[in-house]
Z-matrix of the N, CA and C atoms (Angstrom, degrees):
N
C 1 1.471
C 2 1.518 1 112.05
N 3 1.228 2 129.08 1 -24.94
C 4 1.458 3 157.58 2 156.58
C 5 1.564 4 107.09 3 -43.30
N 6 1.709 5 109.79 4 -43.13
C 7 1.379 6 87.96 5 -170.14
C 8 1.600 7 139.88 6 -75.86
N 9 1.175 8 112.53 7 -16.40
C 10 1.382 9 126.18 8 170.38
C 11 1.985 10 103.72 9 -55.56
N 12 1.192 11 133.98 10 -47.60
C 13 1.072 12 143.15 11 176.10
C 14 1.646 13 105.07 12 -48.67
N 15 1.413 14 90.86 13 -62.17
C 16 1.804 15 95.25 14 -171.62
C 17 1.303 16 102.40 15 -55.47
N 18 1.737 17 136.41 16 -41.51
C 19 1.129 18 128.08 17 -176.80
C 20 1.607 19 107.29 18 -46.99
N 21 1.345 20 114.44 19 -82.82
C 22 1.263 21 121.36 20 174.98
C 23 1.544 22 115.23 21 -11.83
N 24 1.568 23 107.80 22 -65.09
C 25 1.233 24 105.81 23 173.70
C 26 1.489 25 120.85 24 -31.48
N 27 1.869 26 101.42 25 -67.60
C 28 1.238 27 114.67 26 -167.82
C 29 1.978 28 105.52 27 -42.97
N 30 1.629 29 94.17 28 -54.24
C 31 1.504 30 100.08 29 -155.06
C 32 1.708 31 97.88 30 -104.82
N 33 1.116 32 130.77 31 88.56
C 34 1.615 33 121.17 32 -171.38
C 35 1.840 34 108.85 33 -74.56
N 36 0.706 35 102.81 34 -9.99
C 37 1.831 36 106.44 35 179.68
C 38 1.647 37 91.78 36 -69.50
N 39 1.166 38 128.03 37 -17.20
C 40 1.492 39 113.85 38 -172.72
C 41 1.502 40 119.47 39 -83.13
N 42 1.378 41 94.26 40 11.75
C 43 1.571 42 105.59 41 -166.55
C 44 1.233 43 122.13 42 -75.36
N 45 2.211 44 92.72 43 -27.42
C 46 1.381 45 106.38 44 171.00
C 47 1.227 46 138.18 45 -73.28
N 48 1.325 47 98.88 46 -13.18
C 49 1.653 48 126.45 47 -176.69
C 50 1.449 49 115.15 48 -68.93
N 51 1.815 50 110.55 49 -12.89
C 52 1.539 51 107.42 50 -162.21
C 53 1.267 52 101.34 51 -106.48
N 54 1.413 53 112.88 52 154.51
C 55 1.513 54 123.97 53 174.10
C 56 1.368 55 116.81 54 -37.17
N 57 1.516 56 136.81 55 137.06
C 58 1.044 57 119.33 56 146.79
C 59 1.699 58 123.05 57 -73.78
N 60 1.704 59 94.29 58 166.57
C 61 1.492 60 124.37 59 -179.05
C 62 2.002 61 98.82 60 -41.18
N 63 1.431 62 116.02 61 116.41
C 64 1.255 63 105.73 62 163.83
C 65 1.263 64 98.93 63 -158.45
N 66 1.498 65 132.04 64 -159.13
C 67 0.964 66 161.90 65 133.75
C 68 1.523 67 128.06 66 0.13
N 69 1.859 68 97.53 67 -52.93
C 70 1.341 69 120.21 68 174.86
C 71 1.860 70 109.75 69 -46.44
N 72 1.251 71 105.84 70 -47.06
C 73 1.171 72 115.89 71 -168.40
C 74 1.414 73 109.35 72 -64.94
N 75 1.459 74 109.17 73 -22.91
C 76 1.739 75 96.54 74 173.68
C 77 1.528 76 116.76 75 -76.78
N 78 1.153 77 102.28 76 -31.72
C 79 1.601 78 123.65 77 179.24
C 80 1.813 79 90.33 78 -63.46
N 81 0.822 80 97.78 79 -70.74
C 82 1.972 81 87.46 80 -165.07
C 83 1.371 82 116.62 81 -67.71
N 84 1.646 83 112.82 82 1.61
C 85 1.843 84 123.04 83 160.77
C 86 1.599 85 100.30 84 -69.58
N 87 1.247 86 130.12 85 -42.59
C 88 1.198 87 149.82 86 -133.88
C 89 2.228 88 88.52 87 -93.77
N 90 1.467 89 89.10 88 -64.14
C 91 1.356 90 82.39 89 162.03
C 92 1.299 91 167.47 90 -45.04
N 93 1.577 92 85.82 91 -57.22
C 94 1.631 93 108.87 92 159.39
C 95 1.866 94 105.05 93 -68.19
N 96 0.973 95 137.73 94 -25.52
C 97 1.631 96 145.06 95 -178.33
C 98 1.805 97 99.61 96 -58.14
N 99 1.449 98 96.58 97 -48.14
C 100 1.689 99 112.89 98 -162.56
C 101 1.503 100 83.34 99 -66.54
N 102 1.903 101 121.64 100 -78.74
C 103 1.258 102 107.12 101 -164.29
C 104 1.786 103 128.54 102 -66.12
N 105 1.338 104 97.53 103 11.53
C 106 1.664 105 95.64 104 -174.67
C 107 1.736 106 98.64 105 -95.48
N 108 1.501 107 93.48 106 -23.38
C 109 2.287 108 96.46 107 -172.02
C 110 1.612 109 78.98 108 -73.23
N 111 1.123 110 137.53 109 -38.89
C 112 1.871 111 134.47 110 -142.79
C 113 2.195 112 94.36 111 -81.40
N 114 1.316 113 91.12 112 -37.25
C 115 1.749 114 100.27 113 169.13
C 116 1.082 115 106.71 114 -62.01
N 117 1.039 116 156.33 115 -49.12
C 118 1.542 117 171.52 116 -150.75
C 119 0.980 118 90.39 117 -78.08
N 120 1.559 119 139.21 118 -101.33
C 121 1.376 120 162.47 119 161.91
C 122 1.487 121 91.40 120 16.76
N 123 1.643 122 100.24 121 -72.18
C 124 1.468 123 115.63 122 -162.43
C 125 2.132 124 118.34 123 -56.21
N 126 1.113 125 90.89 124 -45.53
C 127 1.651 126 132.25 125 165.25
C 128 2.008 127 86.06 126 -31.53
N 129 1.553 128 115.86 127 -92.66
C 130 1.009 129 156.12 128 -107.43
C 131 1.895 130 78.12 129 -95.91
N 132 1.534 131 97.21 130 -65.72
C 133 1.785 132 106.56 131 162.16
C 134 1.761 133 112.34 132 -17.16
N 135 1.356 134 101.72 133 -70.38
C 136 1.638 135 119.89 134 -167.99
C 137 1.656 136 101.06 135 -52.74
N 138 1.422 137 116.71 136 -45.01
C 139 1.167 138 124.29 137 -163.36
C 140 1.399 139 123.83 138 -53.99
N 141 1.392 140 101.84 139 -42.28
C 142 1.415 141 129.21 140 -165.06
C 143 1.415 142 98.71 141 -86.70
N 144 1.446 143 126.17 142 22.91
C 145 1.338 144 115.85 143 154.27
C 146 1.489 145 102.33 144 -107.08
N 147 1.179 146 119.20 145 -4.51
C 148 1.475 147 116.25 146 170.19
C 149 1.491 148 127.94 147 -101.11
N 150 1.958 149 92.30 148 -18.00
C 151 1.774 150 106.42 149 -172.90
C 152 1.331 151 105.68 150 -149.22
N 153 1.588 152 108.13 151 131.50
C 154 1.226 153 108.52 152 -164.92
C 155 1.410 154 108.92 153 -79.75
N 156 1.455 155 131.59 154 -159.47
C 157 1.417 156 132.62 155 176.25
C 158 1.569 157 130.98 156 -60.58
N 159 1.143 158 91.99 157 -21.58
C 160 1.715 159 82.80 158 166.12
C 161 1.834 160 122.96 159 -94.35
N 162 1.592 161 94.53 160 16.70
C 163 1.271 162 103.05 161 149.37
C 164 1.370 163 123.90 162 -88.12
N 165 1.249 164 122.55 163 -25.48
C 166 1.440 165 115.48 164 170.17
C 167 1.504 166 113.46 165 -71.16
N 168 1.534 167 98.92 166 -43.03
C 169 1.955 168 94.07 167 175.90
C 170 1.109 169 108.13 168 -63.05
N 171 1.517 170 142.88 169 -28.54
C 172 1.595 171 105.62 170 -172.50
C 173 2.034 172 104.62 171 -89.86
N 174 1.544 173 114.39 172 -17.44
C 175 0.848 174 104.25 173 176.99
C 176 1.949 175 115.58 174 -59.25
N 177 1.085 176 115.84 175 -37.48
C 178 1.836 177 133.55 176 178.91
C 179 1.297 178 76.23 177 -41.30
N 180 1.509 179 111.73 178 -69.76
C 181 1.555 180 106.36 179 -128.37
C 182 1.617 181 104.91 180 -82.21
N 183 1.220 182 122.70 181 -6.37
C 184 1.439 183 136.80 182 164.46
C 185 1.459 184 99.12 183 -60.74
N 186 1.175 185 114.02 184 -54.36
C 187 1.750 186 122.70 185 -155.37
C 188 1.333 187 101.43 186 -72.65
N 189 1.504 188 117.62 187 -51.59
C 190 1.776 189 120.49 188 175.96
C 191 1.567 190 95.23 189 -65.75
N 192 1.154 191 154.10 190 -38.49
C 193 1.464 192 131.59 191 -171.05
C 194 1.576 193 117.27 192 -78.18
N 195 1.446 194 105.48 193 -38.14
C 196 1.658 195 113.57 194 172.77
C 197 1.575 196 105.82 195 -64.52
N 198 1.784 197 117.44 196 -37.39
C 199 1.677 198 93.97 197 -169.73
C 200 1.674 199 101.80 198 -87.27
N 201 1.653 200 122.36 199 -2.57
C 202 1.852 201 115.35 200 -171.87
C 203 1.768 202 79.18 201 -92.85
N 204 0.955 203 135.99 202 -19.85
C 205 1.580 204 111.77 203 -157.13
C 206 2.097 205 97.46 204 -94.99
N 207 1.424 206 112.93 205 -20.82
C 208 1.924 207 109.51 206 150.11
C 209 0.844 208 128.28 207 -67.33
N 210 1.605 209 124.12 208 -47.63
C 211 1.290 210 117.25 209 167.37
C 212 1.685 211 124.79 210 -58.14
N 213 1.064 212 125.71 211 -61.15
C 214 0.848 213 105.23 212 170.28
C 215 1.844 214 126.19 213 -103.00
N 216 0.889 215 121.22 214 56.10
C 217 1.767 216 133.44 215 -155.78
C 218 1.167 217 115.91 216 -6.81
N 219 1.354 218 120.50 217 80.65
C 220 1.079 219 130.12 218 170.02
C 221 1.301 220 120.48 219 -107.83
N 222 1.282 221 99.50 220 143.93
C 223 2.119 222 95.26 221 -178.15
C 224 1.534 223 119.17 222 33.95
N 225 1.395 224 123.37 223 19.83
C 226 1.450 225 126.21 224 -138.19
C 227 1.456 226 102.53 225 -80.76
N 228 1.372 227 117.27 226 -24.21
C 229 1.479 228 129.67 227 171.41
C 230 1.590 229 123.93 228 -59.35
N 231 1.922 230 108.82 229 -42.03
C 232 1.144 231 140.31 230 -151.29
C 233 1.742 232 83.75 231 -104.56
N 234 0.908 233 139.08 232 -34.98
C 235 1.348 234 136.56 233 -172.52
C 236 1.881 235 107.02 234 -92.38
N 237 1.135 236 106.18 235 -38.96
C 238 1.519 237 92.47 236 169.73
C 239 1.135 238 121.31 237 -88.36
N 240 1.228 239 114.18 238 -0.22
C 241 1.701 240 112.16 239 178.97
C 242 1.832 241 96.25 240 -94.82
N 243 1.014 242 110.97 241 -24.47
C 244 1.758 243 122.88 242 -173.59
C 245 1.585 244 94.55 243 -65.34
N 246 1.904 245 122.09 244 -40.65
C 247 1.468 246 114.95 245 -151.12
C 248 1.118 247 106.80 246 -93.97
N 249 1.595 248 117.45 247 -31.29
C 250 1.317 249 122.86 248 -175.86
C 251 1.580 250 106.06 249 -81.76
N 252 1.896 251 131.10 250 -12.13
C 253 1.648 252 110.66 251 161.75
C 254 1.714 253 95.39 252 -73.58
N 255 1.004 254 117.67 253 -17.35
C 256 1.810 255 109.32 254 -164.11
C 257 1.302 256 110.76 255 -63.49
N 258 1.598 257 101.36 256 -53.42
C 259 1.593 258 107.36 257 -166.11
C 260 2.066 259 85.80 258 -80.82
N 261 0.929 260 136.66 259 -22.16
C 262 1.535 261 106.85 260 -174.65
C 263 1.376 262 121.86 261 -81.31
N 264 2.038 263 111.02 262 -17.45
C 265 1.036 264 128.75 263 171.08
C 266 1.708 265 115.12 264 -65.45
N 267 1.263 266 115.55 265 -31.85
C 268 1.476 267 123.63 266 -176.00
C 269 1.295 268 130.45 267 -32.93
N 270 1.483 269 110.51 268 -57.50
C 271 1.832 270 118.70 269 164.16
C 272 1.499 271 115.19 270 -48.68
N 273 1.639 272 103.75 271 -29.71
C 274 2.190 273 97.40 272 165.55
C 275 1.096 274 123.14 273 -84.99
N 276 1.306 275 124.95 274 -5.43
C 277 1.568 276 146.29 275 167.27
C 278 1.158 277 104.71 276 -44.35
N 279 1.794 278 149.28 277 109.23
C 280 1.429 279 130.63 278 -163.96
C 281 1.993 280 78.09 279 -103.73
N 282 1.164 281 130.44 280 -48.94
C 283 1.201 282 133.41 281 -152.12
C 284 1.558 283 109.50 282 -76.53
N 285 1.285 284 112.54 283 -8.28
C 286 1.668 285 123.23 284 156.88
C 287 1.542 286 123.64 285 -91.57
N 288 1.282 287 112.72 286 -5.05
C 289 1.668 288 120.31 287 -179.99
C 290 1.883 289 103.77 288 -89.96
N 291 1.430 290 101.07 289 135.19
C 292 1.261 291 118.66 290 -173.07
C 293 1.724 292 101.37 291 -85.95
N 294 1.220 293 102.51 292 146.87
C 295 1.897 294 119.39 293 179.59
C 296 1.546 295 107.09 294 -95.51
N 297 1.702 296 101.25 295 -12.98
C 298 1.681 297 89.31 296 -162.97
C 299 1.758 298 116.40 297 -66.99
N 300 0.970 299 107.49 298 138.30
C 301 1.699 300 117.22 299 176.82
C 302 1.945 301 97.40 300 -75.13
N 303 1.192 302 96.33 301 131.23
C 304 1.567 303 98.54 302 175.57
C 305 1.489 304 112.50 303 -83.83
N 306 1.654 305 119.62 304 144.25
C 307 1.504 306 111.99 305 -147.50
C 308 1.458 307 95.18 306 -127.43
N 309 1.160 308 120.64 307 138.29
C 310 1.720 309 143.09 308 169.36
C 311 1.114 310 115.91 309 -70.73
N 312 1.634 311 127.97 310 149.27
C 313 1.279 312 107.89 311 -170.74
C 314 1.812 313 99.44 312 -81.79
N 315 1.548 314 107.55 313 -160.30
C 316 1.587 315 98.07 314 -149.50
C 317 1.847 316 86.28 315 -99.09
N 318 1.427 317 126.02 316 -8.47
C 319 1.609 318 125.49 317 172.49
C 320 1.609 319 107.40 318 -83.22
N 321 1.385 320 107.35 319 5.17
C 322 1.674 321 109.90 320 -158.65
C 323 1.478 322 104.42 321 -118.96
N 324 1.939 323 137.40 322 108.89
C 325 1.213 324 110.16 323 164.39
C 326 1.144 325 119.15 324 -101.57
N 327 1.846 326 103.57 325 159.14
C 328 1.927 327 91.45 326 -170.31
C 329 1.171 328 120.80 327 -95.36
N 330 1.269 329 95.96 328 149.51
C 331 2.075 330 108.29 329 -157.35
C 332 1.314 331 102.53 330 -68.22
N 333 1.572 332 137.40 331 15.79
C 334 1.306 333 129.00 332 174.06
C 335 1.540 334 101.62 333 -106.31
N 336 1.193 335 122.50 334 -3.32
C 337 1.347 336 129.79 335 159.76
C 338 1.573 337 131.87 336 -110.38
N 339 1.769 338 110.95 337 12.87
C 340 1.150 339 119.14 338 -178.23
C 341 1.667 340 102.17 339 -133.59
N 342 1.770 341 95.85 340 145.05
C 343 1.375 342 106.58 341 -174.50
C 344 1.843 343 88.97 342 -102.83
N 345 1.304 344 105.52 343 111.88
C 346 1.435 345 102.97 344 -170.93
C 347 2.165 346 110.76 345 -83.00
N 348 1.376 347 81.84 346 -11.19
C 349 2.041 348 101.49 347 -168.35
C 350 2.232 349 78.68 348 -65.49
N 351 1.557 350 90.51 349 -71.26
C 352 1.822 351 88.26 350 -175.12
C 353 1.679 352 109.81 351 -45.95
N 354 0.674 353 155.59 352 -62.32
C 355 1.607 354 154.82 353 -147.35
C 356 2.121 355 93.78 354 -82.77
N 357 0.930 356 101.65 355 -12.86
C 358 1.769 357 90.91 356 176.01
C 359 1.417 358 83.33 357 -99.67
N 360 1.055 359 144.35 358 -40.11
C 361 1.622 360 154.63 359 -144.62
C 362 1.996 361 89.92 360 -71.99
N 363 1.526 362 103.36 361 -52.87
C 364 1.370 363 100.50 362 170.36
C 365 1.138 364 118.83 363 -96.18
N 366 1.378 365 128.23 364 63.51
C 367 1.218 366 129.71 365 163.18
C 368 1.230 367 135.55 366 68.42
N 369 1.731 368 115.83 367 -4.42
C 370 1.425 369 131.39 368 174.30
C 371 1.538 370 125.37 369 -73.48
N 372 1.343 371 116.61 370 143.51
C 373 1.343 372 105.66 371 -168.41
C 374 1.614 373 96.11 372 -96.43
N 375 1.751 374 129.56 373 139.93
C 376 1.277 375 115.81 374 -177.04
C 377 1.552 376 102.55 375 -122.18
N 378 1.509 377 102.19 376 141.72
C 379 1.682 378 103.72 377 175.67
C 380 1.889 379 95.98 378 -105.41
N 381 1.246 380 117.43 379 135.85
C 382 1.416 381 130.00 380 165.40
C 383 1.312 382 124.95 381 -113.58
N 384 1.431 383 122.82 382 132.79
C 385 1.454 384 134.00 383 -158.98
C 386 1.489 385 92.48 384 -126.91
N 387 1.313 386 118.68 385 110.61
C 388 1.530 387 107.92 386 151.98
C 389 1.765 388 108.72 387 -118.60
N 390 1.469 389 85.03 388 124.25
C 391 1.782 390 96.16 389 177.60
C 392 1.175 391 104.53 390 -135.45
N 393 1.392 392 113.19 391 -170.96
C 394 1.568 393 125.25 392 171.91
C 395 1.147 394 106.72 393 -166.16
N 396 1.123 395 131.13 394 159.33
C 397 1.658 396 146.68 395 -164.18
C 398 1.371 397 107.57 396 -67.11
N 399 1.642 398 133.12 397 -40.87
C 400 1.423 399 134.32 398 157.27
C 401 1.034 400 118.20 399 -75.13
N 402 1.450 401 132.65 400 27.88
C 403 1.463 402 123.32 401 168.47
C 404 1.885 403 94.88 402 -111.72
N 405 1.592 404 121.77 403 132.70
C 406 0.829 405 143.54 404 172.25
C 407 1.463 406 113.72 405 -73.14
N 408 1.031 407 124.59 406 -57.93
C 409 1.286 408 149.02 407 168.23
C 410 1.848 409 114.27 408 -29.38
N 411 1.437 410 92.63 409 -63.49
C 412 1.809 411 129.56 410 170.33
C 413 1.333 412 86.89 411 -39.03
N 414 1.642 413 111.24 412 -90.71
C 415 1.190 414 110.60 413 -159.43
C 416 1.872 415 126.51 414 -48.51
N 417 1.185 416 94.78 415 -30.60
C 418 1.552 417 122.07 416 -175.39
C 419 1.512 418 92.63 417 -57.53
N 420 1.695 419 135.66 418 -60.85
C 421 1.206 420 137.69 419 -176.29
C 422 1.977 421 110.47 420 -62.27
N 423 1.575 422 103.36 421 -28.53
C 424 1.530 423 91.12 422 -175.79
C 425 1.535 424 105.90 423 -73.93
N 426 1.030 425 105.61 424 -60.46
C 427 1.767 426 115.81 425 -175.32
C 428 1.596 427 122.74 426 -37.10
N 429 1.408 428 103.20 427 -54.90
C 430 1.488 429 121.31 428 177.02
C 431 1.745 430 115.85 429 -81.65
N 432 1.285 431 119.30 430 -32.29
C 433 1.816 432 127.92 431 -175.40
C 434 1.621 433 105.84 432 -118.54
N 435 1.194 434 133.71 433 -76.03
C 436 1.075 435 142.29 434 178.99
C 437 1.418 436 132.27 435 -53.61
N 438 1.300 437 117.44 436 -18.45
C 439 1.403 438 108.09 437 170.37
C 440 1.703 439 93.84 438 -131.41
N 441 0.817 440 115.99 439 40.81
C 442 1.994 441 128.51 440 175.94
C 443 1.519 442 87.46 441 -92.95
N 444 0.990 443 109.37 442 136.03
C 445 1.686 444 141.44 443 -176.07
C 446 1.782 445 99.76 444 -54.95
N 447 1.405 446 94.80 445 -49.47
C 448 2.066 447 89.79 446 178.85
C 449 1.266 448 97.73 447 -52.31
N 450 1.748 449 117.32 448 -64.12
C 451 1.299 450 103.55 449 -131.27
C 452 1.932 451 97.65 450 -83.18
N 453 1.425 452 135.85 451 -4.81
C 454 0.942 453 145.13 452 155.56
C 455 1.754 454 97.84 453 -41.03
N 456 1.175 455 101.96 454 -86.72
C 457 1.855 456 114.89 455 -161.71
C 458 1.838 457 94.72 456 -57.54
N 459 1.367 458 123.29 457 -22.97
C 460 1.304 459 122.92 458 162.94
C 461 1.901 460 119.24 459 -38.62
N 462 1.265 461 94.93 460 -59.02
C 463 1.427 462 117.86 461 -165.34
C 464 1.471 463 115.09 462 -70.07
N 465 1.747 464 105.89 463 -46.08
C 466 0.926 465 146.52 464 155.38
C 467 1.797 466 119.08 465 -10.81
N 468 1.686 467 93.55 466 -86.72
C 469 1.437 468 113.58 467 163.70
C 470 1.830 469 119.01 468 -54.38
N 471 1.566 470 104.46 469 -42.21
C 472 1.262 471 96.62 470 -168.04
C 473 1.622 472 115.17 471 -85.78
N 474 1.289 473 115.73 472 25.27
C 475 1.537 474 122.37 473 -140.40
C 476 0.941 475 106.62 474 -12.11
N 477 1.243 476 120.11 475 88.22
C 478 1.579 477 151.62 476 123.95
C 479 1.801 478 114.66 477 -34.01
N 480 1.286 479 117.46 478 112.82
C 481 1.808 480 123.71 479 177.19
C 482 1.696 481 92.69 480 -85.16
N 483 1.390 482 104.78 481 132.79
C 484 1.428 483 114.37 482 -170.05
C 485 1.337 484 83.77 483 -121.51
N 486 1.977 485 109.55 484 135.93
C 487 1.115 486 108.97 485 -165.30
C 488 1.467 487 77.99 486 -156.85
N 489 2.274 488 101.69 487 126.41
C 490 1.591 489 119.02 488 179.41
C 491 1.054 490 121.11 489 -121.01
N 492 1.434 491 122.81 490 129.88
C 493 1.549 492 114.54 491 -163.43
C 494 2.012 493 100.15 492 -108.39
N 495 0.935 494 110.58 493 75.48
C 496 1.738 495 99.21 494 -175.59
C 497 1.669 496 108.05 495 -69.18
N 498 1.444 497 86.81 496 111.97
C 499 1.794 498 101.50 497 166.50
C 500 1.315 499 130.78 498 -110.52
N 501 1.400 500 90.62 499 63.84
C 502 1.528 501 106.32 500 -165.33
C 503 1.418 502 87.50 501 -102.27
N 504 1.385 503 132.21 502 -33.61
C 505 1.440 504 115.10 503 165.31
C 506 1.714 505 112.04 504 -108.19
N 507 1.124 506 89.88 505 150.77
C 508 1.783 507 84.10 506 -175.75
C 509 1.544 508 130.83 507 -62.36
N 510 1.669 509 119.25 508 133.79
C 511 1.056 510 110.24 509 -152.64
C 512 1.713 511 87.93 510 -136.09
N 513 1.096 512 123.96 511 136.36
C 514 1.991 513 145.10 512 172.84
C 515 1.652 514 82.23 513 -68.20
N 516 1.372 515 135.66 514 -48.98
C 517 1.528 516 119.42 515 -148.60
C 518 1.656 517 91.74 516 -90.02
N 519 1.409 518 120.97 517 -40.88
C 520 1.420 519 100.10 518 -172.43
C 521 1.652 520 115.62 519 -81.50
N 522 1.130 521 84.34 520 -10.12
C 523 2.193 522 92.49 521 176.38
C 524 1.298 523 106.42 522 -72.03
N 525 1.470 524 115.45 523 -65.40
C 526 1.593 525 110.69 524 177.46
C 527 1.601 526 120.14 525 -47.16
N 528 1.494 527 118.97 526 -33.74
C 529 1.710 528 127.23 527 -168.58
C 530 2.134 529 99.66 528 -68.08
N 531 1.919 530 109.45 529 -34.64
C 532 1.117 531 116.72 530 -179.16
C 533 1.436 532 106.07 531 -75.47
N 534 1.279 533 116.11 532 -43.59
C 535 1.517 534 101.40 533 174.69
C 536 1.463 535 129.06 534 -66.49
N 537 1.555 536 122.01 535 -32.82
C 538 1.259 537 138.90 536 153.26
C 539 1.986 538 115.30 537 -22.88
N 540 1.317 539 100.57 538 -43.75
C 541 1.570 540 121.24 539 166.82
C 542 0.675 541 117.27 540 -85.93
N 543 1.643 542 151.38 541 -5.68
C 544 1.169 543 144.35 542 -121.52
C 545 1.196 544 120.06 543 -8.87
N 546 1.158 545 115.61 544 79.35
C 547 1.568 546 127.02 545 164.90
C 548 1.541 547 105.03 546 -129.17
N 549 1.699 548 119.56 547 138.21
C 550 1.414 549 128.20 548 160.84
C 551 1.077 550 124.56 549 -86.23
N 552 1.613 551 124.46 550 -15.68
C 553 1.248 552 121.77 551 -150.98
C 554 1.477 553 91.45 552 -140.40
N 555 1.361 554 109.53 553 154.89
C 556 1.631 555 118.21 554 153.03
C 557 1.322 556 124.55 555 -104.82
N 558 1.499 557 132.20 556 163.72
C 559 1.674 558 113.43 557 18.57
C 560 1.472 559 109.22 558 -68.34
N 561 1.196 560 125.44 559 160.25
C 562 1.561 561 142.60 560 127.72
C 563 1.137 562 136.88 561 -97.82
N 564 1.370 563 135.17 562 129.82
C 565 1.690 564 112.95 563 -170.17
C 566 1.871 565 87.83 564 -152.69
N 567 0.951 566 74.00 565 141.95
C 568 2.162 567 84.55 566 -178.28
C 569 1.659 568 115.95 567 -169.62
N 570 1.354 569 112.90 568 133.49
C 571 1.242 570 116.22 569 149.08
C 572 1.289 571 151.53 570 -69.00
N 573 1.152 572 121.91 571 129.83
C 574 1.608 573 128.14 572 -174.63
C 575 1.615 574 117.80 573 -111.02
N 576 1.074 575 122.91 574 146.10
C 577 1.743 576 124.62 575 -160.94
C 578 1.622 577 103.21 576 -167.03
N 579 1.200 578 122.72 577 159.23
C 580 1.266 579 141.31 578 -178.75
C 581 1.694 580 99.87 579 -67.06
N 582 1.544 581 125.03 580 -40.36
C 583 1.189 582 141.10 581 162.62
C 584 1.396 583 115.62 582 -41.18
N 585 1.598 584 88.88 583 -60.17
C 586 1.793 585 96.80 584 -157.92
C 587 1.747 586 98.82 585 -119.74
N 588 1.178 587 116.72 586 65.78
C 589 1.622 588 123.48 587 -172.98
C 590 1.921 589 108.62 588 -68.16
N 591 0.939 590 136.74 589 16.26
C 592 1.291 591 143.38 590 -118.81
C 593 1.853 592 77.58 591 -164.20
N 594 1.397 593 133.70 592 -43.42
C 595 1.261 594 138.40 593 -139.96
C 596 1.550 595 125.13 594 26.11
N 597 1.509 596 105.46 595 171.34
C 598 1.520 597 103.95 596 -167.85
C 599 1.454 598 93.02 597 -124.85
N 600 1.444 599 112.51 598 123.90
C 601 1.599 600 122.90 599 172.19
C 602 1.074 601 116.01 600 -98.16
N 603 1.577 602 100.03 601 134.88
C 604 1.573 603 128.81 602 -163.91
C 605 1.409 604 89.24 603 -82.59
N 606 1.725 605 108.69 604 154.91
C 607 1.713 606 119.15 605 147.56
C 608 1.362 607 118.85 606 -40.24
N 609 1.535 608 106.11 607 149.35
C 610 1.350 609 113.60 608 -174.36
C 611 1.611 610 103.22 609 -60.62
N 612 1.480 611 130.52 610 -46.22
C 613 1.225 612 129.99 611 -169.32
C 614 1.579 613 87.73 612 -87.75
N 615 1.259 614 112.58 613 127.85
C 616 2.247 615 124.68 614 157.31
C 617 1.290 616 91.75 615 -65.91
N 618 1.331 617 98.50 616 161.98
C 619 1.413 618 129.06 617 149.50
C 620 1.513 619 108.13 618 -160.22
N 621 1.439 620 107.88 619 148.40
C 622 1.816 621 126.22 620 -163.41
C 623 1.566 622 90.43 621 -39.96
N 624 1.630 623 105.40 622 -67.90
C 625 1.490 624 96.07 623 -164.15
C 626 1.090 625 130.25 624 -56.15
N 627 1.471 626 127.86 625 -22.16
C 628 1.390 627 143.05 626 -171.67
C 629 1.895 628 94.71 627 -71.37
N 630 1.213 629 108.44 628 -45.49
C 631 1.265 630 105.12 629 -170.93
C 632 1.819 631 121.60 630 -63.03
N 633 1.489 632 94.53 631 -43.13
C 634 1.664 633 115.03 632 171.06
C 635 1.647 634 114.81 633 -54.88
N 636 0.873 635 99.20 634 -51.04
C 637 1.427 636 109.83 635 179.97
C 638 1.752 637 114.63 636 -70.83
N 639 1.106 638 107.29 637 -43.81
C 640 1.671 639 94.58 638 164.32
C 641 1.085 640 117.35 639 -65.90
N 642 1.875 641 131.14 640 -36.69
C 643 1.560 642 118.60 641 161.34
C 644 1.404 643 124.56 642 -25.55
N 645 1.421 644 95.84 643 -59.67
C 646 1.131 645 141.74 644 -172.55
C 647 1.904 646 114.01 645 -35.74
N 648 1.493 647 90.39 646 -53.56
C 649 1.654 648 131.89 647 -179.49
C 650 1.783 649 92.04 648 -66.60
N 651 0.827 650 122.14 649 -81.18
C 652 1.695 651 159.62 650 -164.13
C 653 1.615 652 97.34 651 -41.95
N 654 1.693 653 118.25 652 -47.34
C 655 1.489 654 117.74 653 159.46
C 656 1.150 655 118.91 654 -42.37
């Protein structure tokens, strides 16, 4: 986020190149405001697989006391020092932690309940998805590759075993399977086959064809 600055630095003639001071700038306060509340949202989304709803109420009610105690300065010292033990206390909170089990779709089984070594062992070809709800990327591959109508009727025809590892909460089985690859990070997505028991890992970003063609491979 730094680097545009350092340019300038580097090259100061570029200074002339930039918009002047106007109007615009309220308009693009206005903007960046919209996509920073839409981060939040998103933020707050992720959370609530770890904390149920009365994590959002005390977060509100943090947020309405920190912005009434600037406006009008009240207790404003005594209230932010109050919000910031709250929110650091939260992870010891047992009665704010959510029970829900995170759920696969119903074409998808989850790889913490599948022995993927047996299902190549019988001859099945397996596709593996490990994502999680804060990976951008993840989602970027379901929307655009993974739930696209080809590569559905792709999988479909080839009965393909679709196998999802969501590491949106932390998991010993999907950490060890990433290090096994040496990979730290997700997405991961790869095929497995009686052929290719070892599987072959796709680029972090899918694309249709990349996917066809490893079927393709996997015959």
């Amino acid at each position: 986020m730094s680097l545009p600055y350092l340019v300038v630095v580097l090259f100061p003639r570029l200074v002339f190149f930039l918009p002047k001071p106007g109007k615009w700038m309220i308009y693009t306060k206005y903007l960046l405001s919209i996509l920073l509340i839409g981060t939040i949202f998103w933020i707050i989304n992720i959370l609530l697989n770890f904390y149920n709803l009365y994590f959002v109420l005390i977060f509100l009610i943090i947020v309405f006391l920190i912005t009434v105690s600037v406006k009008i300065n009240f207790f404003k010292n005594t209230i932010t020092v109050l919000s910031v033990v709250t929110l650091f206390s939260i992870p010891f909170l047992n009665f704010i932690k959510s029970e829900n089990m995170i759920k696969n779709d119903e074409s998808w089984i989850n790889f913490l309940d599948t022995d993927i070594k047996n299902l190549v062992e019988n001859d099945q070809v397996v596709f593996i998805d490990i994502t999680a709800d804060w990976c951008a990327t993840c989602q970027f591959n379901k929307i655009n590759v993974l739930q696209s109508k080809k590569i559905k009727e792709a999988f479909m025809k080839n009965n393909i075993v679709l196998v999802r590892a969501d590491w949106t909460k932390p998991s010993k089985e999907i950490d060890t399977f990433l290090k096994r690859y040496n990979r730290f990070g997700i997405p991961l997505n790869a095929f497995f086959s009686s052929k290719y028991p070892e599987g072959i890992l796709l680029s972090e970003i899918l694309s249709k064809k990349q996917i066809l063609n490893s079927i393709e491979k996997m015959k």
